[in-house]
C-alpha positions, 0 to 999 in steps of 0.5 A: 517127513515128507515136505508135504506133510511138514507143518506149515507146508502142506499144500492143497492140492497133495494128498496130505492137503486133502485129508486134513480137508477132509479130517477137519470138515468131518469134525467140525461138522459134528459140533455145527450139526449138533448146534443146529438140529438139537432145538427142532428136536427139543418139544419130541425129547420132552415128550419122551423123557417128560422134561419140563421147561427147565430141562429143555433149557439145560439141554440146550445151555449144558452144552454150551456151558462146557463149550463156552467156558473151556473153548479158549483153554482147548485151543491153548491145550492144542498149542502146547500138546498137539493140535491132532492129538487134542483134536482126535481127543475132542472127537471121541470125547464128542462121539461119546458124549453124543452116544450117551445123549442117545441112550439118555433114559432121563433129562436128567442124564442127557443134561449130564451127556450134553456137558461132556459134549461141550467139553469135546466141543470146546477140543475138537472146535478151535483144534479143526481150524488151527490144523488147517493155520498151522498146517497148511503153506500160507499160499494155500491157507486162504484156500484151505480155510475156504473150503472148510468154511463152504463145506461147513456151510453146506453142512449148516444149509442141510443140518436143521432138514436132516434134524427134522428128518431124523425126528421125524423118521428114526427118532431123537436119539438118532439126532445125536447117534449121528455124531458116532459113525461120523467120528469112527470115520473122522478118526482113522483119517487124522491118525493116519493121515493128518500130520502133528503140530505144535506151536513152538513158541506157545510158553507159560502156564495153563490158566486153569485157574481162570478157566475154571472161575469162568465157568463156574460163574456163567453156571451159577448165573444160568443156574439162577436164571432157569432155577430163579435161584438168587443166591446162585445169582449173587454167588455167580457174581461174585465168582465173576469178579473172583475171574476178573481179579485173576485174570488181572494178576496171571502172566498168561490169563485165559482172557488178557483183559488188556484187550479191553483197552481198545474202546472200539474192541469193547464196543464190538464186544458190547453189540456181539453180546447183544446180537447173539442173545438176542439170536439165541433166544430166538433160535431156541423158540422159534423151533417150538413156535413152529411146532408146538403153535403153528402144527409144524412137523420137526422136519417142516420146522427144520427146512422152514429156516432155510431162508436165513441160511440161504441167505447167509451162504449166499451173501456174507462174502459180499457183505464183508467186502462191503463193510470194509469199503464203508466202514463198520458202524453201518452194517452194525446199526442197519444190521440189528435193526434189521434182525429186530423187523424180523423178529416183529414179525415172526409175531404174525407166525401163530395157529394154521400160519401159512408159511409164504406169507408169514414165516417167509417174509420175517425169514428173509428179513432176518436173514438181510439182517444176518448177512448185513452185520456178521462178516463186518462184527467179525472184521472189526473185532480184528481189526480193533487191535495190534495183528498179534492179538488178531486170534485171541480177541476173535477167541474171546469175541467167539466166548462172549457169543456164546454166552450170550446165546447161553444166558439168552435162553436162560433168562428169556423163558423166565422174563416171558413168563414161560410156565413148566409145561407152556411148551405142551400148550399151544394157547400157553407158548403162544403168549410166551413168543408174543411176549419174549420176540419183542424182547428180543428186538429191543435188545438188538435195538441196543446193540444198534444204539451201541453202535452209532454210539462207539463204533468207527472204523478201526484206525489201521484197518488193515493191521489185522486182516483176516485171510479169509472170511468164515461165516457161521449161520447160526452160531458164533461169529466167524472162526478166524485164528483163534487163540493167537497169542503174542509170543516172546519176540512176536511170535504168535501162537494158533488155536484158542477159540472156536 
């Protein structure tokens, strides 16, 4: 093999280097459109397969059910067969699953195509990154993962417009069929020219067992949460603790539950939580607030939440280098308050709202919210334990993200009292977002509580310094060497969380 092609090797500027850039960016945008354009397109899917609330919900949490619940196991997955195999795996499996969504004659068969979605998801997701870690010369793979993450912004800065677009134009289903001629590119360029690796020192068994628990409890609660279902509740609760019981006797659990030790890194957890509910709940509602209210078209509601983005793009490197010379427990309270203002002010948004004097202002004050507290969340997880469990606790951190969101939008419709056809009714879901954006607020005024309360610069904060800072807009906390696990002598295995 060519020296440019050996793992760990390659450089930027050879062709290899390109490809893999090229490869891992064209798959990874697959799942960050998907995220980011499917909730502008929710009231049109409901219109045209008459889904009801609890439907739109499970379009939205079926995906991130898989995602969530297998993302740790599909980074580990690439460690011990192949990251390019599993990655290639999770982008037909992904293309597939967008193809059904496409083609859905019912909810009830997209609900289906989104799951199998997620599970190409949680394949393809933590595999993009750990191809470009474990791939690249450590002099280039600061770089390297640079450009990844500025061209999956780009992709996060133009994905609600060509959601919106997609709707508006061709329909729905394109906003999922999209994915198919992404991956018959994606597909052939990693074959062909993305080379194969593996950690050697990745050992133990699979914890298939913990996965599955895990996943099966966060669905029997969403279950409980959408269907008001209290035996699915109680039966989640206690396949949760059947998880953690697990998890405390594996040698190789999914979730080394020893990283809770560190008060700090449970803190961090704690305020992740509560951050990224609160954002999934109001991602997922705004969307409709803007159209089913406000008479937004899906391609107006798409560009209308630009600002955040914008924002993020534009400034979450700075607001990293800032957290790291303050400290975090700042950014981590201005932060969530700051996103709760705005949420308080999305509430100004109702019937003939003009966009530059009520979506604008509430947008941007969201958005200083965002860019104050995600780069610093990200570095304290990091930096709240030993360098060797850097990936993994930025996997488990990236997990409890997507829960949250996950139960976020399970739970929100009920407590806000959100009625089956609420989002046909302007009057209806008027009052539910009157309702459900305080909500959101107050739990962001928690996870600011939390941290006053328990977070404080990490003791050796530098021990776990990222190479570089990977922002999402949206989504989950940055993506930063997920799944690194400590091996038998140090050695340190890549890929777990996405």
């Amino acid at each position: 093999m060519d020296d440019d092609r050996r793992p760990g090797e390659i450089r930027l500027a050879s062709a290899t280097g390109r490809w893999v850039i090229t490869a891992t960016v064209l798959g990874s945008s697959m799942a960050l459109l998907d995220s980011t354009v499917v909730n502008v397109a929710l009231p049109r899917i409901g219109r045209a397969l008459d889904a009801d609330t609890a439907e739109l919900q499970w379009t939205v949490n079926a995906y991130m059910l898989a995602l969530a619940g297998l993302i740790l196991l599909g980074g580990a997955l690439g460690d011990r067969l192949g990251r390019r195999r599993v990655f290639v795996l999770g982008v037909v499996w992904f293309a597939v699953g967008s193809l059904l969504c496409g083609l859905a004659p019912s909810a009830l068969v997209l609900v289906a195509a989104r799951a199998l979605q997620g599970v190409g998801g949680a394949l393809l997701t933590p595999g993009s990154l750990a191809l470009i870690q474990g791939g690249f010369h450590p002099d280039d793979r600061a770089r390297a993962v640079g450009l990844w993450s500025g061209f999956g912004g780009v992709g996060a800065a133009v994905g609600p417009f060509v959601g919106g677009w997609l709707v508006d134009g061709p329909g729905w289903r394109w906003v999922f069929l999209l994915n198919v001629p992404l991956a018959l590119v994606c597909v052939p360029i990693a074959l062909r020219h993305v080379p194969e690796s593996r950690d050697p020192s990745a050992h133990g068994r699979f914890d298939v067992l913990g996965a599955a628990l895990g996943a099966a409890a966060l669905t029997l609660v969403t279950y409980a949460l959408i269907a008001s279902a209290w035996w699915a509740g109680a039966a989640g609760l206690l396949t949760g603790v059947a998880f953690v019981l697990t998890e405390r006797r594996r040698s190789f659990p999914i979730l080394p539950l020893s990283l809770f030790s560190s008060r700090l890194f449970t803190a961090v957890n704690l305020v992740t939580a509560c951050v990224y509910a609160a954002f999934g709940g109001f991602f997922f509602l705004v969307a409709l607030q803007l159209q089913v209210v406000s008479g937004y078209s899906p391609l107006g509601a798409g560009v209308a939440m630009l600002p955040t983005t914008v924002l993020m793009l534009l400034f979450s490197a700075r607001s990293g280098q800032l957290g790291e010379r303050i400290g975090p427990r700042i950014p981590l309270t201005v932060g969530p308050l700051c996103c709760a203002a705005g949420m308080l002010l999305m509430l100004r948004v109702g019937r003939d709202a003009s966009y530059l004097v009520d979506v604008v202002p509430a947008l941007l004050v969201m958005g200083l919210g965002m860019v104050t507290l995600v780069a610093p969340l990200t570095a304290t997880v990091l930096g709240s334990v030993d360098t060797g469990q850097a990936g993994i606790a930025s996997g488990v951190n990236n997990a409890v993200a997507r829960a949250a969101g996950l139960l976020a939008v399970a739970a929100l419709p009920m407590l806000a009292g959100m009625g089956p056809r609420a989002y046909r009714s302007a009057d209806e879901f008027g009052g539910v977002f009157r309702r459900a954006m305080p909500m959101c607020a107050g739990v962001l005024v928690v996870g600011a509580l939390i941290a006053v309360w328990w977070v404080r610069r990490p003791v050796a904060a530098d021990r776990a310094r990222p190479e570089c800072s990977v922002s999402c807009a949206v989504g989950a906390p940055p993506l930063e060497g997920h799944g690194r696990r400590p091996g038998p002598a140090g050695a340190e295995e890549v890929g777990g969380a996405g």
